[in-house]
C-alpha positions as a Python dict, from the first residue, in 0.01 Angstrom:
ca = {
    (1, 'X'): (0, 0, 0),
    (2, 'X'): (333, -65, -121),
    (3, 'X'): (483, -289, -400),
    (4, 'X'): (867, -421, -446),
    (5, 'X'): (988, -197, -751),
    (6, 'X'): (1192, -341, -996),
    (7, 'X'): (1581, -320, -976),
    (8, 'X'): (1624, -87, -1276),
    (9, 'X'): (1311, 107, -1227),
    (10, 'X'): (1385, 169, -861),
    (11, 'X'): (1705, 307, -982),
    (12, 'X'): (1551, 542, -1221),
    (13, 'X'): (1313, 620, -975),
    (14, 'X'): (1541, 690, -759),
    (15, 'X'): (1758, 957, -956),
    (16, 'X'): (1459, 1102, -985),
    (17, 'X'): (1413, 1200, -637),
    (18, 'X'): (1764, 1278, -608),
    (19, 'X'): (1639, 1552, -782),
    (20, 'X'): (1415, 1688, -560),
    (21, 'X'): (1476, 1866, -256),
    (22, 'X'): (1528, 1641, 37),
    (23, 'X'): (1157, 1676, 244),
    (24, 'X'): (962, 1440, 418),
    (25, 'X'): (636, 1317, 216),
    (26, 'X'): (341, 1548, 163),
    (27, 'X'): (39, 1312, 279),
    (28, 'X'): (-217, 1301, -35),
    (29, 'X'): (-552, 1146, -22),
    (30, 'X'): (-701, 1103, -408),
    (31, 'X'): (-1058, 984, -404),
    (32, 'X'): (-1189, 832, -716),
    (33, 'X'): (-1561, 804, -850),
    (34, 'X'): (-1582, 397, -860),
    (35, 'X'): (-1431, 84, -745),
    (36, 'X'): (-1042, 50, -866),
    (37, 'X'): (-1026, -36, -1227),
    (38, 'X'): (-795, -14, -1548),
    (39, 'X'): (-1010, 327, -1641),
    (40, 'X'): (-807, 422, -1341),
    (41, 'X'): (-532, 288, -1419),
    (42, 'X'): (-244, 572, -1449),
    (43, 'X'): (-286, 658, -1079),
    (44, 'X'): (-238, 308, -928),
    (45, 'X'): (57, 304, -1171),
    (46, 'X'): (203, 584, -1019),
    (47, 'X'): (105, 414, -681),
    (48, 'X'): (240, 96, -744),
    (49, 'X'): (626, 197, -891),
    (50, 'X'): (710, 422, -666),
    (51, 'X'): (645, 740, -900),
    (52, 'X'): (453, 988, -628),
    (53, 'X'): (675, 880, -392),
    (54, 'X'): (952, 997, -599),
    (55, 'X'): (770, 1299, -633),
    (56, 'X'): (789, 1338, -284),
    (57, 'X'): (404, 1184, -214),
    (58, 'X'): (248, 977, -10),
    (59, 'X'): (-45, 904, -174),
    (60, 'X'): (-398, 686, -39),
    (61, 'X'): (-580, 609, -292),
    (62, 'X'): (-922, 614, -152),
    (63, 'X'): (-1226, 379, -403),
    (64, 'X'): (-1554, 491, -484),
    (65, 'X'): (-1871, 306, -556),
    (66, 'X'): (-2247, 277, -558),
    (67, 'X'): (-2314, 378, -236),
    (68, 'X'): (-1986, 620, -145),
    (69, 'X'): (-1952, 1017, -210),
    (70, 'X'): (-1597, 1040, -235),
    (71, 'X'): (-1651, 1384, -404),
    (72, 'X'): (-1812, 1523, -104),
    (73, 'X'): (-1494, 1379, 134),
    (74, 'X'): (-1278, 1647, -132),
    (75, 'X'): (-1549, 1938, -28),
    (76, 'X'): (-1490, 1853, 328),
    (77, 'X'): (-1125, 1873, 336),
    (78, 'X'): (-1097, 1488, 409),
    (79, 'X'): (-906, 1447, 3),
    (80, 'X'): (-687, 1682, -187),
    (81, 'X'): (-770, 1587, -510),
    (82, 'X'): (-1126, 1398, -682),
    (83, 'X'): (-1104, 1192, -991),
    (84, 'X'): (-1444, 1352, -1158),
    (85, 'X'): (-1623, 1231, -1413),
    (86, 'X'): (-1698, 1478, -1684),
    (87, 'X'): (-1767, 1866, -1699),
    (88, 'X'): (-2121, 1830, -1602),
    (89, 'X'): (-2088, 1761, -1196),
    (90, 'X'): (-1856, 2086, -1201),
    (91, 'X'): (-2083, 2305, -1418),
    (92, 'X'): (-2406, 2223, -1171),
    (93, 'X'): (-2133, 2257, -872),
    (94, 'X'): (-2115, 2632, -1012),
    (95, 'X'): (-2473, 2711, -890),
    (96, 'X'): (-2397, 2543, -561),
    (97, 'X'): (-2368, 2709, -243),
    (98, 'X'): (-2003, 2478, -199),
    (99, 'X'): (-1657, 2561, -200),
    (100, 'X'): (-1548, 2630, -505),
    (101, 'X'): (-1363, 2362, -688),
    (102, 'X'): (-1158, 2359, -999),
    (103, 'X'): (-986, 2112, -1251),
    (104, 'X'): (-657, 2107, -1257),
    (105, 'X'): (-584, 1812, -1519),
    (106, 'X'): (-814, 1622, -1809),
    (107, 'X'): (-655, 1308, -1832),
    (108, 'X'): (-924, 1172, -2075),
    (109, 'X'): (-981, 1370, -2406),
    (110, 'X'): (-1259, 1197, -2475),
    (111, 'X'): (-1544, 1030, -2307),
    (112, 'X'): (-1596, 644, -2244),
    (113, 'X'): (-1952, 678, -2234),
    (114, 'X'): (-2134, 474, -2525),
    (115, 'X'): (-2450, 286, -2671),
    (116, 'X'): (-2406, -53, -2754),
    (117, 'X'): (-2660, -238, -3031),
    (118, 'X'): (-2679, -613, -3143),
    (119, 'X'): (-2475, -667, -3463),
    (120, 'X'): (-2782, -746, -3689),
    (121, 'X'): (-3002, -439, -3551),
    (122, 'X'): (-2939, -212, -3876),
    (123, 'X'): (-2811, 72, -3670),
    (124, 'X'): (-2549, 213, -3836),
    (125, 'X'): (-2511, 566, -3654),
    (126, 'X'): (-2595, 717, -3293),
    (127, 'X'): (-2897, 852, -3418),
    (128, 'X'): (-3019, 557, -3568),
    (129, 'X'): (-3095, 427, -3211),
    (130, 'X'): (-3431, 645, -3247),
    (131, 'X'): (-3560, 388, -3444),
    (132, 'X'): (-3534, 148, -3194),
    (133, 'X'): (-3833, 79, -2937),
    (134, 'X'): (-3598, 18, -2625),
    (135, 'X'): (-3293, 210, -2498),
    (136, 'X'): (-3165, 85, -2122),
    (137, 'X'): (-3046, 379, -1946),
    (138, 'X'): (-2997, 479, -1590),
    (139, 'X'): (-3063, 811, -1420),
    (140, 'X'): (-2787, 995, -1466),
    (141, 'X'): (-2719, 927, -1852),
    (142, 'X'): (-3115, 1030, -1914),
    (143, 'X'): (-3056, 1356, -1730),
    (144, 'X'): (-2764, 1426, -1949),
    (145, 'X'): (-2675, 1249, -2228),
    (146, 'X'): (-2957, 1130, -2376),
    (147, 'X'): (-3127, 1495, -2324),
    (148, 'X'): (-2866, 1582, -2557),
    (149, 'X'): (-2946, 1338, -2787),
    (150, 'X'): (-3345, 1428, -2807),
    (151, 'X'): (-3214, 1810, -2915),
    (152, 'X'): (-2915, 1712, -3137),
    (153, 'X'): (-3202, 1422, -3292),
    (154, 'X'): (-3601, 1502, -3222),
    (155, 'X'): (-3663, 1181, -3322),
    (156, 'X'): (-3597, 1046, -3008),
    (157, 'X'): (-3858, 1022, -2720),
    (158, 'X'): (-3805, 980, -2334),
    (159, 'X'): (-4073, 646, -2448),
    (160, 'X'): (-3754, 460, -2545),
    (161, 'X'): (-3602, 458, -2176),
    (162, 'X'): (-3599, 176, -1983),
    (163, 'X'): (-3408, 152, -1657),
    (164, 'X'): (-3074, -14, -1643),
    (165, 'X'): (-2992, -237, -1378),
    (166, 'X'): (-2634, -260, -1424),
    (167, 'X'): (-2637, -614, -1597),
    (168, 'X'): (-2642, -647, -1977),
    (169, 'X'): (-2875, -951, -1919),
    (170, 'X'): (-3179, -754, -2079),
    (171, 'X'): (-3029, -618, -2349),
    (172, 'X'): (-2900, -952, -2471),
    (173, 'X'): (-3217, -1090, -2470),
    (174, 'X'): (-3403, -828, -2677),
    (175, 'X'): (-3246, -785, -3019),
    (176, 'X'): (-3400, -446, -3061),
    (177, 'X'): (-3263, -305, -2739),
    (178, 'X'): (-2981, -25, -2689),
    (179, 'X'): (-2780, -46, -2388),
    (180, 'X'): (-2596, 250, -2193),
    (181, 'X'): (-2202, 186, -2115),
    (182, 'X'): (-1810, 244, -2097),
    (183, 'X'): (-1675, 144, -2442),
    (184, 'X'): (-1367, 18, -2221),
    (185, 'X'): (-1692, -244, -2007),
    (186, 'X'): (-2024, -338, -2107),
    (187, 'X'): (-1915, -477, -2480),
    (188, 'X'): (-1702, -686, -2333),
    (189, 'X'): (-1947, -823, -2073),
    (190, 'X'): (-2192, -878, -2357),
    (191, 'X'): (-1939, -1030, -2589),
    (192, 'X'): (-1824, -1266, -2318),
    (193, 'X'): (-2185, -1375, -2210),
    (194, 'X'): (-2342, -1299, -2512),
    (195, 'X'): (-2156, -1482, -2786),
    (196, 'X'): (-2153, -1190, -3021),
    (197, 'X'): (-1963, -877, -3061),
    (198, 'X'): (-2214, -565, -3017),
    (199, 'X'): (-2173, -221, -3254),
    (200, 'X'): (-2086, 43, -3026),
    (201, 'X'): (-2117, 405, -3087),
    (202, 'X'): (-1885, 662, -2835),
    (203, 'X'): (-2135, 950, -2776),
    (204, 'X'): (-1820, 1129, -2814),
    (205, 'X'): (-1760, 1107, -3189),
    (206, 'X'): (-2075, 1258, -3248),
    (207, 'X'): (-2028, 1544, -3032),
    (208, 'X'): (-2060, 1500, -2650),
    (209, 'X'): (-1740, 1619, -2665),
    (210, 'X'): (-1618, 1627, -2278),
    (211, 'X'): (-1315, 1597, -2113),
    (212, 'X'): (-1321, 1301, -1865),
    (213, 'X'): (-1119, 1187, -1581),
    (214, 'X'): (-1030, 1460, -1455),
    (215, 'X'): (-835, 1572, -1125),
    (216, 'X'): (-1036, 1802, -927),
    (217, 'X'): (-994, 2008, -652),
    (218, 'X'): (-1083, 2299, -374),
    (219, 'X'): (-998, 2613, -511),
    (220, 'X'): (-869, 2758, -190),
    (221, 'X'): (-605, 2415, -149),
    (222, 'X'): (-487, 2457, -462),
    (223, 'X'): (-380, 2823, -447),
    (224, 'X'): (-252, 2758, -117),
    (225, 'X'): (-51, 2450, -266),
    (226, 'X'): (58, 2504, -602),
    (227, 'X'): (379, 2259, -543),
    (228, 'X'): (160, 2003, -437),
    (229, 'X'): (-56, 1997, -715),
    (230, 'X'): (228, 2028, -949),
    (231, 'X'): (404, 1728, -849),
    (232, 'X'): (59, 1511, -766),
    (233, 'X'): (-34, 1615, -1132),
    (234, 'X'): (290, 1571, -1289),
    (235, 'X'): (369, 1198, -1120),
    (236, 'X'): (-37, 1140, -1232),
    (237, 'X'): (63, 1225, -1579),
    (238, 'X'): (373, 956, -1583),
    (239, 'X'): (196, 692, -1438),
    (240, 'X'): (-107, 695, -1743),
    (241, 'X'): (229, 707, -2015),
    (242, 'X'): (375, 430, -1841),
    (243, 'X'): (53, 247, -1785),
    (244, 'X'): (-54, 306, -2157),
    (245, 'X'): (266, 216, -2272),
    (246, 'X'): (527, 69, -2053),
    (247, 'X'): (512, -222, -1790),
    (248, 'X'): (205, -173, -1646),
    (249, 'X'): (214, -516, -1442),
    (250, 'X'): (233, -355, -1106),
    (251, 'X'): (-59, -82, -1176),
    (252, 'X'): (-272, -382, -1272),
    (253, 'X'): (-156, -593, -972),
    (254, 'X'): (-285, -289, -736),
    (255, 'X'): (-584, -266, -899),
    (256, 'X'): (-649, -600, -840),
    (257, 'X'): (-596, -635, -516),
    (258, 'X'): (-798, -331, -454),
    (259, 'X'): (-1131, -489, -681),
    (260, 'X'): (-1100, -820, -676),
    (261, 'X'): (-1364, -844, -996),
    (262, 'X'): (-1105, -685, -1233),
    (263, 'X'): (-987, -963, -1412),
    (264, 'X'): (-694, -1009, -1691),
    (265, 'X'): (-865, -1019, -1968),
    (266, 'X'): (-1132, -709, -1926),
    (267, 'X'): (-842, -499, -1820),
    (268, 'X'): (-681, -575, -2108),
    (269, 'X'): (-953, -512, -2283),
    (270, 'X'): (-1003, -181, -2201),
    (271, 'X'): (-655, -61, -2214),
    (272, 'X'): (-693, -164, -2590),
    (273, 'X'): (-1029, 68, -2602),
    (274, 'X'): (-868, 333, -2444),
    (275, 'X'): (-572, 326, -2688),
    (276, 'X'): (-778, 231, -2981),
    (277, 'X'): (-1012, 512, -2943),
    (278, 'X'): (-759, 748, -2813),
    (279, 'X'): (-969, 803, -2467),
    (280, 'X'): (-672, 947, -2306),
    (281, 'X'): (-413, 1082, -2601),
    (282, 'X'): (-553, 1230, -2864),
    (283, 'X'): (-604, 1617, -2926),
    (284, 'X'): (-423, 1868, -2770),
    (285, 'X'): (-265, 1584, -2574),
    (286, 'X'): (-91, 1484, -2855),
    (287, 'X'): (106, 1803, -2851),
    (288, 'X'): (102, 1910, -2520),
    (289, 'X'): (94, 1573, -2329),
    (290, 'X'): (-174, 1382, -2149),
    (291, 'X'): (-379, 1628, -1904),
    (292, 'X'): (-439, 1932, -2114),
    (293, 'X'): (-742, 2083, -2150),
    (294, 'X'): (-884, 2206, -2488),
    (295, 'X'): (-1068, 2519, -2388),
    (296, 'X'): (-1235, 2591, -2768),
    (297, 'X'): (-1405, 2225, -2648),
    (298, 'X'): (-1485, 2326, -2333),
    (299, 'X'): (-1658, 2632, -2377),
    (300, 'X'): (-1820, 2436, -2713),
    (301, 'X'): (-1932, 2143, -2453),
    (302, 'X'): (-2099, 2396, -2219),
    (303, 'X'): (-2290, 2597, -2481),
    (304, 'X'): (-2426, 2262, -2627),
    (305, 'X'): (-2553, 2136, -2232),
    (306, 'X'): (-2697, 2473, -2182),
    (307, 'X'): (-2909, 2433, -2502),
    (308, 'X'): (-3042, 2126, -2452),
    (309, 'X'): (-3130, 2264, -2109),
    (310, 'X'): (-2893, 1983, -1951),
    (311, 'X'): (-2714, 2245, -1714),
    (312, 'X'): (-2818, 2632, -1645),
    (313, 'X'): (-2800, 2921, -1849),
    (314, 'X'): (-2506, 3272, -1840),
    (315, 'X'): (-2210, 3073, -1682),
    (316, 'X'): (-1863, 3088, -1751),
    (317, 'X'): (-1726, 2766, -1791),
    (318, 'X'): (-1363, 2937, -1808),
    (319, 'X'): (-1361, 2943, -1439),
    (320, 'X'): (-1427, 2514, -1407),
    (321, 'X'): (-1072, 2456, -1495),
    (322, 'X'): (-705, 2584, -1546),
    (323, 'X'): (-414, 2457, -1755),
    (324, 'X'): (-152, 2604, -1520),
    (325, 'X'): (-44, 2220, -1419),
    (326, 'X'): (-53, 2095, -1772),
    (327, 'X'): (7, 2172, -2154),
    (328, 'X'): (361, 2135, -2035),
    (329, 'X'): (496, 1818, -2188),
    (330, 'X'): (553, 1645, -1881),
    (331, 'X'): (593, 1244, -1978),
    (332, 'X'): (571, 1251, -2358),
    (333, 'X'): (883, 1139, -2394),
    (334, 'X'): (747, 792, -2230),
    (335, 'X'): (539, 799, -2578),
    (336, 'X'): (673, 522, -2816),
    (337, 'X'): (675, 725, -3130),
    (338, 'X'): (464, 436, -3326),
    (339, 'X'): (202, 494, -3059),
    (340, 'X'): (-50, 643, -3374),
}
């Protein structure tokens, strides 16, 4: 995939590489959890102008979805580097008999995952959603999240789960119905084909404090290829400043013409979300740059899962991650400094 750069970026661009050692480009496959969309955006910014390849990549970009394991292509050897969603995959990976993997950047602080509530409901907080008769949830969010909610909030019962279908269709049409989502999606699908702007509540402001989107990786590549994972971090890390705040028109452009269902108007709609709810800088990011990890959260995260009996017991959740590639500034400077 490769897009015209613009004159004066090129030219930037290019003194960038200037910089680098003359080498041909080390061949980087990056598998991602979904379908190509603005949650993703940083990467197919970096993609799109030119910034791995002035980092001396040459970087697929290879889609998820529904029915593909990209993380298991990243366990056989067949990507470098996993987008993952949040610390729970890795924790259960620990008590796997798999290669071990590590993170190597957290390029959300916070994550997307919410409930969404029609306007009139009288829900004002998460918990409040226990007095409702109907929550739609799939699988994976009743394994996790919502196990955490029945031990942070007994008032909850597994009664209240219905299955979601991926279509907000039954939640609009029961006013005393919670509905699963990405605070950067679903509101905006309801809003649009709903009429009405849902309350939303991010699971993450009361406490489901993960770090999300992160860039994962096999243990054994990574201390094999610390240069590697330097720059494919580092060029990561400039393409989410510049796609937060720069020109992000080529990023956007890629992503369409990777998912053709990504329209205009939702992607701008969740860039807003993510910089409204400061998804990606916010915490330690804010003074170390975009891709740090928080370890006091981490370790806080993991204790909280293991009580609610979402992941095991006597782990070290130390060992998931390392800041080695981040916490270094890397791209701030792309920060406008009214970006608050």
């Amino acid at each position: 995939m490769r897009f015209r750069v613009p004159a004066l970026v090129g030219a930037i661009l290019g003194c960038m590489a200037a910089a680098l050692p003359a080498r041909a480009l080390d061949e980087i496959v990056f598998a991602t959890n979904w379908l190509a969309e603005a949650e993703h955006g940083g990467f197919y910014q970096a993609l799109a102008d030119g910034t791995y390849e002035a980092y001396g990549l040459d970087v697929t970009i290879l889609q998820g979805g529904p029915m593909v394991n990209n993380r298991a292509r990243l366990i056989a050897g067949q990507a470098q580097f996993y987008m993952s969603g949040n610390l729970l995959q890795p924790i259960n990976a620990m008590t796997q008999d798999i290669p071990p993997i590590i993170q190597v950047a957290a390029i959300f602080q916070k994550e997307p995952q919410m409930f969404m509530v029609h306007p009139d409901a009288g829900i004002e907080t998460l918990d409040d959603l226990a007095t409702l008769p109907t929550i739609f949830m799939g699988n994976v969010v009743f394994a996790s999240v919502f196990q955490w909610m029945k031990a942070e909030w007994p008032e909850f019962s597994d009664e209240q789960r219905r299955p979601y279908a991926f279509t907000v269709a039954p939640f609009l049409a029961n006013p005393t119905s919670a509905q699963q989502g990405y605070v950067t999606s679903e509101p905006f699908t309801a809003a649009r084909e709903g009429g009405f702007e849902p309350r939303v509540f991010l699971v993450a402001d009361y406490g489901f404090d993960t770090p999300s989107t992160m860039i994962e990786s096999r243990l054994d590549y990574v201390e094999a290829n610390p240069d590697i994972v330097q720059r494919f971090v580092d060029a990561s890390i400039i393409g989410w400043y510049n796609y937060l705040y720069g020109d992000n028109t080529a990023g956007n452009a890629l992503i369409q013409q990777e998912n053709s269902e990504m329209s205009v108007e939702i992607m701008a709609f969740a860039l807003d979300q993510m910089r409204a709810r400061g998804l990606v800088d916010s915490g330690v990011a804010l003074e170390n740059g975009i891709g740090c990890f928080d370890g006091g959260k981490v370790q806080s995260f993991y204790d909280t899962m293991a009580a609610a009996g979402v992941v095991a017991a006597g782990l070290d959740p130390s060992t998931l991650y390392t800041n080695r590639f981040v916490c270094n500034g890397v791209g701030m400077n792309l920060r406008p400094v009214d970006a608050d």
